[in-house]
N, C-alpha and C positions, 0 to 999 in steps of 0.2 A: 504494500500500500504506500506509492510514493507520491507526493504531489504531483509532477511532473505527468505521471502517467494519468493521472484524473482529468491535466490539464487537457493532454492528448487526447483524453476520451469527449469532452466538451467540444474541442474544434474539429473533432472527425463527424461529432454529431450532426448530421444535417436533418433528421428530422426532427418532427415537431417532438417534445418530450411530454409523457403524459403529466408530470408532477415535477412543477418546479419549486423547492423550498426556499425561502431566505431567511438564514439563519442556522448556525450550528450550534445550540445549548442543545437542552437535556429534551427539550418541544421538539425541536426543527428536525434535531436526529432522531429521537423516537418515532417522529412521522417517516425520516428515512425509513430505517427499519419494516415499519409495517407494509409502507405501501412498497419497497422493494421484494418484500417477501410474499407481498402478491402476484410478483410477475410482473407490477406498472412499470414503466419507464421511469425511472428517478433521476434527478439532480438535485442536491443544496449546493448552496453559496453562503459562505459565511464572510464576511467583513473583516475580523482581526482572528485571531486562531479558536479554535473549538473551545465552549468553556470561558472563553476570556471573562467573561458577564459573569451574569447571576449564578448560572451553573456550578460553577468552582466555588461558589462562594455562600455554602449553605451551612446548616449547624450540623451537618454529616450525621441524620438521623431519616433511616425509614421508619416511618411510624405512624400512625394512624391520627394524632393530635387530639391528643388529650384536653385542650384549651376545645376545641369545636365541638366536643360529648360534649362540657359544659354548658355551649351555647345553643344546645338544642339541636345542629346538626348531624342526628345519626347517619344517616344515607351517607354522607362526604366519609365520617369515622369510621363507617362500615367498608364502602369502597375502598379505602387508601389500606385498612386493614387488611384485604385481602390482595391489593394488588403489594402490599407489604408481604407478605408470603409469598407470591410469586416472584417477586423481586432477589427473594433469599433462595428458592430456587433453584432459576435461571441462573444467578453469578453469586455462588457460596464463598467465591475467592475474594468479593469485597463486601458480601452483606455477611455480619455475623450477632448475634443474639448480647443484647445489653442489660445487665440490671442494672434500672432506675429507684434509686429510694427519697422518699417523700417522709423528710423527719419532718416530726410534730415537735412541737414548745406548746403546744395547748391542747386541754383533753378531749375536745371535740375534733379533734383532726385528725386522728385515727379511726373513729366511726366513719368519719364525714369522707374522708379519703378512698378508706379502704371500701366503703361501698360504691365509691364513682371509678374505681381503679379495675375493682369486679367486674363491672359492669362491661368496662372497657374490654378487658379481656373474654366477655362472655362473648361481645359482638364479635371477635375474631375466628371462632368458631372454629374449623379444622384448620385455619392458617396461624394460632395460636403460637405463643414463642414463649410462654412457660407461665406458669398461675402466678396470681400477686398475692399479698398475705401482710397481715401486721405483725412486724417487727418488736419485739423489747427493747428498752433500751440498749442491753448489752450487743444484743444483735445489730443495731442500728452503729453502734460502735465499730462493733467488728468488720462491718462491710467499710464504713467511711471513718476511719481513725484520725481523719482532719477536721471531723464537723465540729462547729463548735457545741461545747457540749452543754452550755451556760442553760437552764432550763429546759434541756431537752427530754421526751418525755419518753419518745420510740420514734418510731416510722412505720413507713408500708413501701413495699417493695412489690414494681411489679415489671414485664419486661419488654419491650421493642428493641428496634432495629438499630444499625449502627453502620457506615459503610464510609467508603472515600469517595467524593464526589467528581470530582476531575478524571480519578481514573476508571471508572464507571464508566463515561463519558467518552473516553480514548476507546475504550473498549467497545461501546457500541458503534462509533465510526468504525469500527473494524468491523465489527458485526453487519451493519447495512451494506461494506465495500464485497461482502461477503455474498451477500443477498444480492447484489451487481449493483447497488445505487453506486453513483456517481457523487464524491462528493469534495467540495475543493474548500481550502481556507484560503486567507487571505485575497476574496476574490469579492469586491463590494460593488452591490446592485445598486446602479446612481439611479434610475429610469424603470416606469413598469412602461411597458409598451401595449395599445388596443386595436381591438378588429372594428370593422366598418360602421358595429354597432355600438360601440364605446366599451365595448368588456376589456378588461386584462386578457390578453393573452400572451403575454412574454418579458422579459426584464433585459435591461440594459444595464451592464458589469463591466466594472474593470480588475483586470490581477495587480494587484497593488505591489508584485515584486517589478514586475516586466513594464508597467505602467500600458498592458495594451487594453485595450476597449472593446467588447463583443456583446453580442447578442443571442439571445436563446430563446424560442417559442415553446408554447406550454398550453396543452387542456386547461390547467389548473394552476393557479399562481399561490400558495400558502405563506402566509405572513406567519413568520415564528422567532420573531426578533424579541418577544419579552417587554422589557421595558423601551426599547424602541419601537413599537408596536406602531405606533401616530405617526412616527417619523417614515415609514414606510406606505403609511397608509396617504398620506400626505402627497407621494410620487403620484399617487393616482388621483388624486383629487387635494389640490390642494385647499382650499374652503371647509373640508370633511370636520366634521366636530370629533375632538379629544374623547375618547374613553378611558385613559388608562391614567390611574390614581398613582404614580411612584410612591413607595416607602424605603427608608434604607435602615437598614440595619447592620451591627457591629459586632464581631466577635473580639476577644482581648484571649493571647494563646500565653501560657505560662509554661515553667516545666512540670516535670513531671511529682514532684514532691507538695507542690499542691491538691492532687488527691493520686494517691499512690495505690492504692486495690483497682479492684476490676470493675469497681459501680460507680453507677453517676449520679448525680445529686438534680431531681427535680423541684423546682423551689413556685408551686400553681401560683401564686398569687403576689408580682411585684407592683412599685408604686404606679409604674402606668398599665397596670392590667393586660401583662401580658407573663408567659410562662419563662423562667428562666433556668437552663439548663449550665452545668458543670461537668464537662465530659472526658475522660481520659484515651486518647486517642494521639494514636502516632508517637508512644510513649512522652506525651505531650498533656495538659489539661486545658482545655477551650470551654470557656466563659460567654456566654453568651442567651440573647440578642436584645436589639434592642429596635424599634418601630418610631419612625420620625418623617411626619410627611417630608417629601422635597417638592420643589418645584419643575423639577425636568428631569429625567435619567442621564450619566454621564456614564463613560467607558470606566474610567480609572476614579473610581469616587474615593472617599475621603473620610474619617471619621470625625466625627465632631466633638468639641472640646464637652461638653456636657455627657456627651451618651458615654465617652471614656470615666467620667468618673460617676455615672447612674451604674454600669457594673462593677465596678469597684467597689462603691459604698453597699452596694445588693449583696457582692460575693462578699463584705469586711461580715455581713452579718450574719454567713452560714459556713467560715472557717474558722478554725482556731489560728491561724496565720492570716492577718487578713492581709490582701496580695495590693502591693502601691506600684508606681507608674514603672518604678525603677527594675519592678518584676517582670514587666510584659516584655516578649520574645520577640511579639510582632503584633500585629492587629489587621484584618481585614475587613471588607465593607462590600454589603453587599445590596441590592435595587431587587424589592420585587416587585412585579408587574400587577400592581391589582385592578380590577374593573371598579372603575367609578360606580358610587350607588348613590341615588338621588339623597340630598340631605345629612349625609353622614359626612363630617368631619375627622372623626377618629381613626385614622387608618387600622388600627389592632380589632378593630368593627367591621372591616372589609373581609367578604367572603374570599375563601383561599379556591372555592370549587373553579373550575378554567372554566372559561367560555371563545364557544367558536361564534365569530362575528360576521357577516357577509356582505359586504360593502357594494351599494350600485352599482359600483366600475367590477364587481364581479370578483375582487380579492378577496380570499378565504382568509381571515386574521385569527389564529388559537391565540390565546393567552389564559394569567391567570393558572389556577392549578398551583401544585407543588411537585416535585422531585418523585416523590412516593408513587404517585399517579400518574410518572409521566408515558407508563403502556396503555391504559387506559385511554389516557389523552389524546394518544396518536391515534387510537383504532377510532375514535368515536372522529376523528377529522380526516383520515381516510375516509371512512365511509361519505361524509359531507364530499369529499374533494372527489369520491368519483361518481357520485350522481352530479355534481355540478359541472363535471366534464365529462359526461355524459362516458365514465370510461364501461367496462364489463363489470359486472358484480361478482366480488370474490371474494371469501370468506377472509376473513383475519387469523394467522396461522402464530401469533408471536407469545402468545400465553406461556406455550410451551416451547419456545423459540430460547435455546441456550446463548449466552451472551458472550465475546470472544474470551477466551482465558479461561471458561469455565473448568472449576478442578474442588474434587470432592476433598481433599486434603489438602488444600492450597500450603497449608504451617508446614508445611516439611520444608518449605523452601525459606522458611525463617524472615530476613527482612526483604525476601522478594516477593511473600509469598502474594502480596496485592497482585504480579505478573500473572498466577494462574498459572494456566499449562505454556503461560510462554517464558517462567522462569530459567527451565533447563536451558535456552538458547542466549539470556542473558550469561548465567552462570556457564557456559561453553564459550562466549565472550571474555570472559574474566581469566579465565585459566589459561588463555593464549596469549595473554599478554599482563604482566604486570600492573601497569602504567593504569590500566584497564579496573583490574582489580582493588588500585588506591581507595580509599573514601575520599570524597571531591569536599567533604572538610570533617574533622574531628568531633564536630558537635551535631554531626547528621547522619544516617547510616546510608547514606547513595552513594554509590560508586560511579568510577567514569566509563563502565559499559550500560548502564542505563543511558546515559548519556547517548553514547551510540545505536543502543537502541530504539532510544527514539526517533532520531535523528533518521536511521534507516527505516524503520518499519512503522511510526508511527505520527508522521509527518510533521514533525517538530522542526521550524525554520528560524527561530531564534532564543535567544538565552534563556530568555524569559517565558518560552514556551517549555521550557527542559525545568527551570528552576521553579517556575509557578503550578505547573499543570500535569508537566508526564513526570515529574517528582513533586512533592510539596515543599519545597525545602522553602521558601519563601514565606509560606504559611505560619510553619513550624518556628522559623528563626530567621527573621531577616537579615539580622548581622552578618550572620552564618552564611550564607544564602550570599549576601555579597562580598564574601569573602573566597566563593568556590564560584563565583562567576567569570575571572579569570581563565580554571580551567575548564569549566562547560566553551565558555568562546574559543579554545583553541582545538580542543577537542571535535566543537562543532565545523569549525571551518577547515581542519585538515577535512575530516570526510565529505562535507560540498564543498571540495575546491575552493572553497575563499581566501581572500587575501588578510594581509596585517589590518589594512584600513577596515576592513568588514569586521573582525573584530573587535577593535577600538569603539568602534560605531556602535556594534553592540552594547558594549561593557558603559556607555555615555547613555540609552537606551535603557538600559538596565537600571543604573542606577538611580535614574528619571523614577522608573514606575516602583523602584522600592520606596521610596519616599512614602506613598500611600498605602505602606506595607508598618509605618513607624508611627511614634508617637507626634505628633506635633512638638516644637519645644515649648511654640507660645502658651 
């Protein structure tokens, strides 16, 4: 799966394609996926690398939302519950079973919990991921040995999902290239182009490496850009009134002596009513989120000086260590795409269900949804996208549709084991070369044949695609992260031929988009 050859597969194409997507997050691909694995003709296009957005930049939980039981939405909790098992599934190599505990400091929160926690887990029904139950104190102890213990009374434990989101997402671009879609990064749709009756029928693109300009025809044109959603929608009708409500939200990552066992700390009820999770992942703990309207979606967003210390002050009140600025590793920020609802102000009030939108000019726009649900998402916008291009009717095959990498023992391959069945080829990387097998820094466990295998097999064209997305090291540890960008940039451009200046360029590049990976100082 190489750029290049995607590229080739676009300019040979001279017919019309039945599905054109724009957008490669966790929407745009999952529509890959489906509708390639119906046999339709597929293409996406995505703008900066796969993931770059909101995709990568989730609280790395499948899970049915616990916050939506409360609000009355069973159907969504129910949904996302089961497409939560199927997601574990499909790819065992990055969905794996979480225990969640819910301490109490007050004696009604053990009743009160443990029967909304039940309940939750009753809806999951044969996709179920293990029973919840009220804790002792001591038990509540033993799972979380950093809570603070100042009035605590017990908890309740109960358990979802857990996964990496970015490499999920690599994986399913391999998945659809697999199915035969077509699908290219770095390639941005400036133009939707229409037939004699004013419909969409095709986009206007440029490859942002090569800077050329082309054209592609389509049945169907599917908007899957997320929080760009308007701005796409805009190419076809520029007048079109706004639907999509931006929210951003903020993770704060520490290490790992902030909560050191295997459980995560759910904390239902913070000062802006929303749920706050504590999670230990990537031998790492990520703190998080937080819900603050904005007024536009940006690519590379920003965390702001207040939401950095609303979780700080949230996480001083559920550790015994309470974690200050000088702790955080890194921080990321993420846009999600909500639908506008008439009269609601609150974003943490905005429903998370997706909706497919169908615009005069004939553009199919998903958005909306979550992570959890994004197979769900894609079959229910397939089906729209080929009654509305009038394509054959074909059942939807991705339920049971394995995801690339999939491997029933993934841990044996220890800190590869996120590759799946494609560790043994990295680890056969490694062995042939030292330089290869280095760690690309001392405070991350990635090596410099990930590097290469991305670069080869999983169309990673810059630094920050190798350091953000086909590893997390960026995530995990900024500092870190720019400190091993050096050797990702030379590593990357021996294998594409690049020169001294492409690297520099990189490494100036790089250190651009870390910035919104750090604290502010101001």
């Amino acid at each position: 799966m190489t750029r290049q050859e995607m590229l080739t597969r676009v300019h040979s194409h001279k017919a019309e394609w039945d599905i054109i997507i724009v957008g490669g997050g966790a929407t745009g691909v999952g529509v890959a996926i489906d509708a390639a694995s119906r046999g339709y003709d597929t293409l996406l296009l995505e703008g900066s690398d796969f993931g770059k957005g909101t995709s990568s930049r989730s609280t790395k939980l499948v899970h049915g939302g616990v916050r939506y039981l409360e609000q009355g939405n069973v159907s969504l909790v129910m949904e996302a519950l089961k497409e939560r098992g199927i997601l574990r599934q499909n790819a065992p190599h990055l969905v794996s079973d979480l225990a969640f505990v819910v301490p109490n400091y007050d004696w009604w929160e053990a009743p009160f919990y443990g029967l909304g926690l039940k309940i939750y887990n009753l809806l999951s029904g044969k996709y179920g991921f293990g029973p919840s139950k009220i804790l002792s104190r001591e038990e509540t102890l033993q799972r979380l040995p950093t809570i603070n213990e100042d009035g605590l009374r017990g908890g309740v434990v109960y358990y979802d999902g857990q996964f990496d989101d970015a490499r999920l997402l690599i994986n399913m671009v391999s998945t659809a290239a697999e199915q035969g879609a077509t699908l290219v990064n770095y390639c941005r749709v400036t133009g939707l182009s229409k037939d004699e009756e004013g419909f969409v029928n095709g986009v206007s693109a440029v490859d942002m490496e090569a800077g050329e300009e082309f054209q592609a025809e389509a049945k169907t044109v599917v908007n899957a850009t997320g929080p760009f959603t308007d701005h796409v929608r805009k190419l076809a009708d520029a007048d079109v009134e706004r639907i999509i409500a931006p929210s951003q939200g903020i993770h704060l990552v520490f290490d790992r002596s902030f909560l050191p066992g295997t459980s995560a700390i759910m904390v239902p009820h913070t000062s802006d009513k929303r749920v706050m999770f504590a999670i230990p992942w990537h031998e790492h703990t990520l703190v998080g989120t937080t819900d603050t309207a904005i007024p536009d979606a940006v690519l590379d967003p920003s965390p702001m000086a207040e939401e950095i210390e609303f979780i700080l002050k949230t996480a001083a009140q559920y550790l015994q260590k309470a974690p200050t600025r000088a702790d955080v590793l890194s921080v990321f920020t993420g846009i999600r795409p909500l639908v506008k609802a008439t009269g609601s102000s609150n974003t943490a009030a905005l429903s998370r269900d997706h909706t497919i939108h169908i615009d005069e000019s004939g553009l199919l726009n998903i958005t909306g949804g979550k992570w959890t649900t994004y197979r769900h998402m894609a079959e229910d916008c397939v089906n729209h996208a080929a009654t509305l291009g009038k394509l054959p009717e074909r059942d939807c095959v991705t339920k049971h549709l394995n995801i690339h990498g999939f491997h029933g023992q993934s841990k044996i391959f220890g800190a590869l084991s996120f590759y799946g069945a494609d560790a043994p080829a990295i680890q056969e990387l490694a062995k042939g070369d030292p330089e290869l097998a280095a760690p690309l820094s001392s405070q991350l466990p990635y090596i410099g044949a990930e590097v290469i295998w991305a670069t080869r097999q999983e169309m990673a064209r810059t630094v920050e695609d190798v350091l953000a997305r086909r590893t997390r090291a960026l995530f995990l540890n900024s500092g870190a992260a720019l400190d091993a960008a050096p050797k990702v940039a030379s590593l990357m451009a021996r294998e594409l031929d690049f020169d001294a200046a492409w690297e520099q360029g990189q490494l100036t590049e790089f250190r651009q988009v870390a910035t919104h990976f750090q604290l502010p100082t101001s």
